[in-house]
Steps between C-alpha positions, in 0.01 A plus 500: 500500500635827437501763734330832454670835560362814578648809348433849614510733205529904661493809279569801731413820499429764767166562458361150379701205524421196301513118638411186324533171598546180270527139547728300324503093484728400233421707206128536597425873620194573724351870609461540910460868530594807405427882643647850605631595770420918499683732713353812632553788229575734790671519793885464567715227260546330791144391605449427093826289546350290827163476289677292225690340772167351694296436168769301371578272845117436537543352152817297572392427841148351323620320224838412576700469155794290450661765323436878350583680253515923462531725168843712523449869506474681183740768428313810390636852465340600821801406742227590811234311368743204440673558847113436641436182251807394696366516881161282381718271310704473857192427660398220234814370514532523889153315588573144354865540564402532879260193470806274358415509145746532225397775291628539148493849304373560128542798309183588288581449166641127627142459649330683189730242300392201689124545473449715148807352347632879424628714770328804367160344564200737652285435817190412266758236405598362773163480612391272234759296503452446901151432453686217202693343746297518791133442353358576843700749596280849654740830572368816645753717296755508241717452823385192592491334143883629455588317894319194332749569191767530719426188696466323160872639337621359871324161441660469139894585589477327880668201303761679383590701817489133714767404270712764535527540858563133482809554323641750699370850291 
């Protein structure tokens, strides 16, 4: 019998951050949930910051994944609004990290790559190719469908990684 993993796909953001969770049992992929996790719009960075934090270990703490998965920051040419990107990403990265989950990193066009086959793809894209993959899939934002994406790109190069931390890289 093989054994069924459950990967924890996160998209972060400061204001909305996305989760999805899949099942994997050999190369069969099931949906078990998916949502946002929405941070107060006001109110110091901090208090957004411990928002992401407790949405996110209510979700680890609930479903307990074998492993997660988070979408690398996105360089833009707003170095502020990247330094912020940065502090949810720490939190995403933080949460499973704390529950003893390895946590692997994905850049977006990697994901985008993964799912769409192109790394330019657009969130309409990704969406339908989610809802492809994962027939029963339900996402309460493009946030949520791109965690799922995430958790999918994770799913499809967890072989590879296994392999080579096995050898020593």
């Amino acid at each position: 019998m093989i054994h069924a993993i459950r990967i924890l796909g996160i998209d972060p953001g400061l204001r909305r951050t996305g989760w999805g969770l899949v099942e994997v049992r050999g190369n069969a992929l099931s949906f078990i949930a998916s949502g946002t996790v929405r941070a107060p719009l006001d109110g110091e960075m901090a208090h957004r910051l411990v928002a992401l934090h407790q949405g996110l270990t209510q979700i680890v703490a609930g479903f307990q994944p074998d492993e997660a998965a988070v979408e690398q920051t996105f360089v833009n040419k707003d170095a502020a609004g990247t330094l912020k990107l940065g502090q949810a990403r720490g939190i995403a990265l933080l949460v499973p990290a704390l529950a003893g989950i390895s946590v692997a990193e994905y850049s977006p066009n990697s994901v985008k790559k993964t799912i769409v086959g192109t790394g330019h793809a657009g969130k309409d894209q990704i969406r339908m190719m989610v809802r492809v993959l994962l027939p029963k899939a339900d996402f309460d934002s493009d946030d949520a469908a791109d965690a799922l994406g995430v958790a999918i790109c994770h799913i499809h190069h967890r072989g590879a990684i296994a392999r080579l931390k096995a050898a020593g890289g």
